[in-house]
TORKEFI-892772 format. One line per 2 residues: for each residue x, y, z of C-alpha. Coordinates in Angstrom, 2 decimals. Example, Ala and Ser with C-alpha at 12.3 -4.5 7.8 and 13.67 -1.06 7.14 Angstrom:
! residues 2
12.30/-4.50/7.80; 13.67/-1.06/7.14;
//
This chain:
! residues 318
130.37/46.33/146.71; 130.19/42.24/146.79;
127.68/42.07/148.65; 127.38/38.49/148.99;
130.03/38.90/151.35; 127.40/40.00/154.19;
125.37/37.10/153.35; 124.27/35.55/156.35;
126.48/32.63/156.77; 124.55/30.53/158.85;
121.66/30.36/156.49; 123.95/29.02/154.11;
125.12/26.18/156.85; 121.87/25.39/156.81;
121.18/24.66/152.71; 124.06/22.19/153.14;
123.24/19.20/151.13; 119.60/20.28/150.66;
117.67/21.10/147.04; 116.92/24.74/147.19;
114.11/25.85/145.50; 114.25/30.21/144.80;
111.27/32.29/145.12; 111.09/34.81/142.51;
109.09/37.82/141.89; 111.54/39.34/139.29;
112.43/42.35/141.37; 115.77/42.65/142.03;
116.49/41.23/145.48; 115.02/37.97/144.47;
117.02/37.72/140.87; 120.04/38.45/142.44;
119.57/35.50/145.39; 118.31/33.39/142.32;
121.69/34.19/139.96; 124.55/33.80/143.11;
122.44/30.06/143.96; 123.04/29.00/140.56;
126.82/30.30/140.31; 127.24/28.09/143.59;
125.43/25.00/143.40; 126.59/22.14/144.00;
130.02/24.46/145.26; 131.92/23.64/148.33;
131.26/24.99/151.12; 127.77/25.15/151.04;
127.17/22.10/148.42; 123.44/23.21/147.59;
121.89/22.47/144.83; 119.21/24.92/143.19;
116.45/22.30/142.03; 114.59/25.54/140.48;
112.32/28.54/140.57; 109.10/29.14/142.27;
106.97/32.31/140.89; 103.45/33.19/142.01;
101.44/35.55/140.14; 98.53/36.93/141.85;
97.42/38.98/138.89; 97.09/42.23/140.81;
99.12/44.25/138.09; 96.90/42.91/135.13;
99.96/43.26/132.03; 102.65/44.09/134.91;
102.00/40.73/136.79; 102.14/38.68/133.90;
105.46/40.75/132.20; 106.75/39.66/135.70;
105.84/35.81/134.78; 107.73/35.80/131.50;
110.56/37.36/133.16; 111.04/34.72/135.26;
110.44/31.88/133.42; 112.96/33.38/130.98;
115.64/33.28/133.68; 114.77/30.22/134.79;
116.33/29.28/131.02; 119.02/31.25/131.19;
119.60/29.69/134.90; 119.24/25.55/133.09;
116.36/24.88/136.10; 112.81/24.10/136.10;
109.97/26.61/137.14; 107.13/26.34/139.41;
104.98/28.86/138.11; 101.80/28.95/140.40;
98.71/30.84/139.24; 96.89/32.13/142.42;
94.67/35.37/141.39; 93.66/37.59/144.63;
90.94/39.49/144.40; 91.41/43.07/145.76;
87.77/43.83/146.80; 87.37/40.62/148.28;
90.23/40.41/151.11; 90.58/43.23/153.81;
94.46/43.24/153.46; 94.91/42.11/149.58;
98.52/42.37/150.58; 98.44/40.11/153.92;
96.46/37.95/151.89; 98.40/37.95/149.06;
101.81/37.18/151.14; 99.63/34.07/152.99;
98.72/32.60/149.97; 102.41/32.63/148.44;
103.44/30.76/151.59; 101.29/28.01/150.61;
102.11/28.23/146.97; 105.71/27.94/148.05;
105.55/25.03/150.03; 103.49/22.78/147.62;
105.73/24.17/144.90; 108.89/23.17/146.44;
106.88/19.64/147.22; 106.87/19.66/143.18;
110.68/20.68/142.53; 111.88/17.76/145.22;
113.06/21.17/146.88; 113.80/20.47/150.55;
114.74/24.14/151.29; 112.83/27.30/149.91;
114.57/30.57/149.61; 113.12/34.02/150.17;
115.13/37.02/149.13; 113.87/39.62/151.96;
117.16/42.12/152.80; 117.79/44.17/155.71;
115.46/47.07/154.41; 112.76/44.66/154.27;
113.63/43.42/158.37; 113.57/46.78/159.47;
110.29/48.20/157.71; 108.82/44.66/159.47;
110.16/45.81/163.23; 108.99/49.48/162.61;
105.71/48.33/161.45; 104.93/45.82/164.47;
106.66/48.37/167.14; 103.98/50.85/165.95;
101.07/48.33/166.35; 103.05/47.93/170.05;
103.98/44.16/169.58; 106.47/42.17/171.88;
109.62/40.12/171.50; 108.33/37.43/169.96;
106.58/40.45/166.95; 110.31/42.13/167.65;
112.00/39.42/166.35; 110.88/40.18/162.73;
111.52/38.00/159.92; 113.49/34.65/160.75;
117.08/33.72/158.67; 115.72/30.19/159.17;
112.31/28.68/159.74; 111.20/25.84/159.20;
111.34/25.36/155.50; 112.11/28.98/154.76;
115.84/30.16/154.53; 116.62/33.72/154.21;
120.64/34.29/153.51; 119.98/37.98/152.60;
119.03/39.29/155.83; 121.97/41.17/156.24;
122.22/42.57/153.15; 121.08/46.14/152.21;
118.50/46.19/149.40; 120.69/48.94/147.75;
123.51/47.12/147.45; 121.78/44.22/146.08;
120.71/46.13/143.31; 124.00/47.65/143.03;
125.59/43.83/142.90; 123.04/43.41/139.99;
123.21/46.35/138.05; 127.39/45.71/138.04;
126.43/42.68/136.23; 124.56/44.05/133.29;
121.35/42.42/134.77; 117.64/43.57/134.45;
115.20/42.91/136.42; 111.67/44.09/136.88;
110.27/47.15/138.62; 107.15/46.55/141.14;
104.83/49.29/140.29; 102.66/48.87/143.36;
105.79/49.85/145.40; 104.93/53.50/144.73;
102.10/53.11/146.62; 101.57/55.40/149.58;
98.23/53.85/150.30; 100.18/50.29/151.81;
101.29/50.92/154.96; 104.49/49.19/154.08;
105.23/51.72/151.54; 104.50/54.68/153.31;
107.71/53.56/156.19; 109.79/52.32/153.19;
109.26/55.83/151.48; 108.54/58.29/154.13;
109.83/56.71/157.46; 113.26/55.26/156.68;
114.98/57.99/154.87; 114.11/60.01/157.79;
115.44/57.46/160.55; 118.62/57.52/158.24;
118.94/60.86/158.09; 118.75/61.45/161.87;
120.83/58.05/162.51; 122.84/56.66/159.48;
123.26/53.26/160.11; 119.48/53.07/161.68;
118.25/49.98/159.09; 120.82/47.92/160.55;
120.76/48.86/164.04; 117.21/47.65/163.67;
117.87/44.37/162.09; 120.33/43.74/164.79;
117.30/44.98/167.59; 115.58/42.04/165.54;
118.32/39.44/166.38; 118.53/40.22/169.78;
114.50/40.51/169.98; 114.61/36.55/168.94;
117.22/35.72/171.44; 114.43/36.94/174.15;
112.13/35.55/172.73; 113.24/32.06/172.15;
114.95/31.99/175.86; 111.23/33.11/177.52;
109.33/30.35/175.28; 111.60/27.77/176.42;
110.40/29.19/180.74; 106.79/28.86/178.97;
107.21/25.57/177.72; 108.94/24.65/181.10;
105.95/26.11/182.63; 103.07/24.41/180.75;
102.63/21.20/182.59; 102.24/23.07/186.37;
99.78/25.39/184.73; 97.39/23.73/181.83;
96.10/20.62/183.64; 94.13/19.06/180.33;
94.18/20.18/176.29; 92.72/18.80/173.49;
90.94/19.57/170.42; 87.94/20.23/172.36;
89.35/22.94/175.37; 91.81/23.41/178.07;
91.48/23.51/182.02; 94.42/25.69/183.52;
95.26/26.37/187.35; 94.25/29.89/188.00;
96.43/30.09/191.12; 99.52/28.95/189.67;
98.79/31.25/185.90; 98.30/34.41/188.21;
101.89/33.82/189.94; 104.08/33.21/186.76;
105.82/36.52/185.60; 103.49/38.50/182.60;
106.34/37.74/180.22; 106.08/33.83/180.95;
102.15/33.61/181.53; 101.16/35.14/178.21;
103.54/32.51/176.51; 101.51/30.20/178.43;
98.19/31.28/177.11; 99.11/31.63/173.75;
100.54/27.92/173.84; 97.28/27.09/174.78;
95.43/29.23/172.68; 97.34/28.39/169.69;
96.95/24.54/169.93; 93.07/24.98/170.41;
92.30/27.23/167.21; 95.66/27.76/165.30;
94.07/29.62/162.87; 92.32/32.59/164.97;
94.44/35.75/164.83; 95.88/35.97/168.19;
97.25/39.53/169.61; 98.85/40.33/172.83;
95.10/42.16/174.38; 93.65/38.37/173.94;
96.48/37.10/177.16; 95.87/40.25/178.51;
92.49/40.02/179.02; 92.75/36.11/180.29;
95.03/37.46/182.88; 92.87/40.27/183.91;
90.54/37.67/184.21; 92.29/35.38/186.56;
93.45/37.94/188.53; 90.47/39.28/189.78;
89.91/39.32/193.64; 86.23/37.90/193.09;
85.09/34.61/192.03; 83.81/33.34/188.24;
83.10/35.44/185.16; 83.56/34.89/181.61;
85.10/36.12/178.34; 84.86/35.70/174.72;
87.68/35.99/172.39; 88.38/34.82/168.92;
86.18/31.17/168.69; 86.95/30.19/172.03;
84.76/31.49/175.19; 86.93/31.42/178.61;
84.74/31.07/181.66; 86.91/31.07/185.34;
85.01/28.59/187.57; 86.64/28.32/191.34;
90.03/27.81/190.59; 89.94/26.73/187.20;
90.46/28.71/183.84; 88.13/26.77/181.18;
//
């Protein structure tokens, strides 16, 4: 199948005149993104221009992670474009999620990289597979919309024009080609959570619903409709509810917090929360608990949550 022809067409709207950078790993999905860019830049209708490759090796595979590195950095050859090859070694032992921390410290390898390359757009090769084992994952931790929503097409810096595309068929595309790529051995992994719903959990779901990866990629699109429809109420709401904030704390009307709907007030608090410490790891039993808070029938208390302490004095939230 051409499978480029499910590409997301929007995302490409968006590379329009920009320098796209590719993020490669050498596994299939991100080759083939890497090979169509080059076969269309600087091509009407999109007129993009690859400016080059961006490959981060953690060094978690020893020989594997560094066969990966000379894989791409011989396609970036065969492709005529520079490489960003960014050394970043995680150690396993030392990070409670070696993968989460792994996938945070790409993100910042990616954006200096692209910094590098002149790249105004980076491009992420994440399929349909990869969207639904993301919503199946946060619907079993019990998120919301906003953790519904999955990965975004477009954000910020960060384009992602295979999001409709089945990994299968990617590889399918590639294979048709003649072209290699490498094989992630710590795929096979049942011990990552990810690997055990990629393995175990989604042959099942298509088995009992074919179809079921993209019915749950669509769930995604609508999940971000929601959610960017109730953060614009939040936003709305802010100014009647959050009377100060600064780098130092936040006073918030109590009264008015307790009478938004839940939907709108925990957008409010994590607006809030956010700005004050952007960094703490903010879940939806944090707003919960605020709320709980202002909604009791008696007078002051206190909470502490995530480096920030919430005390409720009169009718003020501090």
């Amino acid at each position: 199948a051409e499978i480029m022809s499910t590409i997301d067409r929007a995302s490409l709207r968006s590379l329009s005149g920009h320098r796209v950078a590719a993020a490669v790993s050498g596994g299939a999905d991100s080759v083939a993104m890497a090979l169509w860019l080059r076969a269309h830049s600087g091509q009407p209708p999109h007129h993009s221009t690859l400016a080059g490759l961006i490959h981060v090796n953690h060094h978690l595979r020893g020989a594997e992670s560094d066969r990966d590195e000379a894989f791409c950095r011989a396609l970036a050859d065969r492709l005529g474009v520079p490489i960003d090859v960014v050394d970043a070694p995680i150690v396993p032992r030392a990070a409670r999620s070696p993968e989460a921390a792994a996938r945070a410290c790409r993100y910042r390898a990616f954006a200096a990289a692209a910094a590098r390359l002149s790249a105004t757009r980076v491009v992420t090769a994440h399929t349909a597979d990869d969207q639904a084992e993301t919503v199946l994952m946060r619907l079993l931790r019990g998120t919301g919309s906003r953790g519904l929503s999955g990965i975004r097409a477009e954000r910020g810096l960060y384009v992602r024009p295979l999001l409709a595309c089945r990994r299968r068929d990617v590889r399918a595309w590639l294979e048709a080609r003649g072209e290699s790529c490498c094989e992630d051995s710590s795929n096979a992994d049942r011990s990552i959570a990810r690997n055990r719903v990629r393995h175990d959990l989604l042959p099942v779901i298509e088995q009992m619903a074919p179809g079921g990866v993209a019915a749950l990629a669509r769930a995604a699109a609508l999940a971000e409709d929601d959610e960017q429809a109730l953060q614009a109420l939040a936003i709305e709401a802010v100014p009647a509810v959050v009377l100060q904030v600064d780098a130092h704390g936040a006073d918030l009307e109590r009264d008015r917090l307790v009478a938004l709907p839940p939907a709108i007030a925990r957008r409010v608090l994590r607006h809030v929360l956010e700005r004050l410490v952007p960094r703490a790891p903010w879940r939806a039993d944090h707003f919960e608990a605020v709320r709980r808070l202002a909604a009791r029938s008696a007078g002051g208390g206190s909470l502490d949550l995530p480096a920030v302490r919430v005390e409720r004095v009169s009718n003020i939230l501090r």
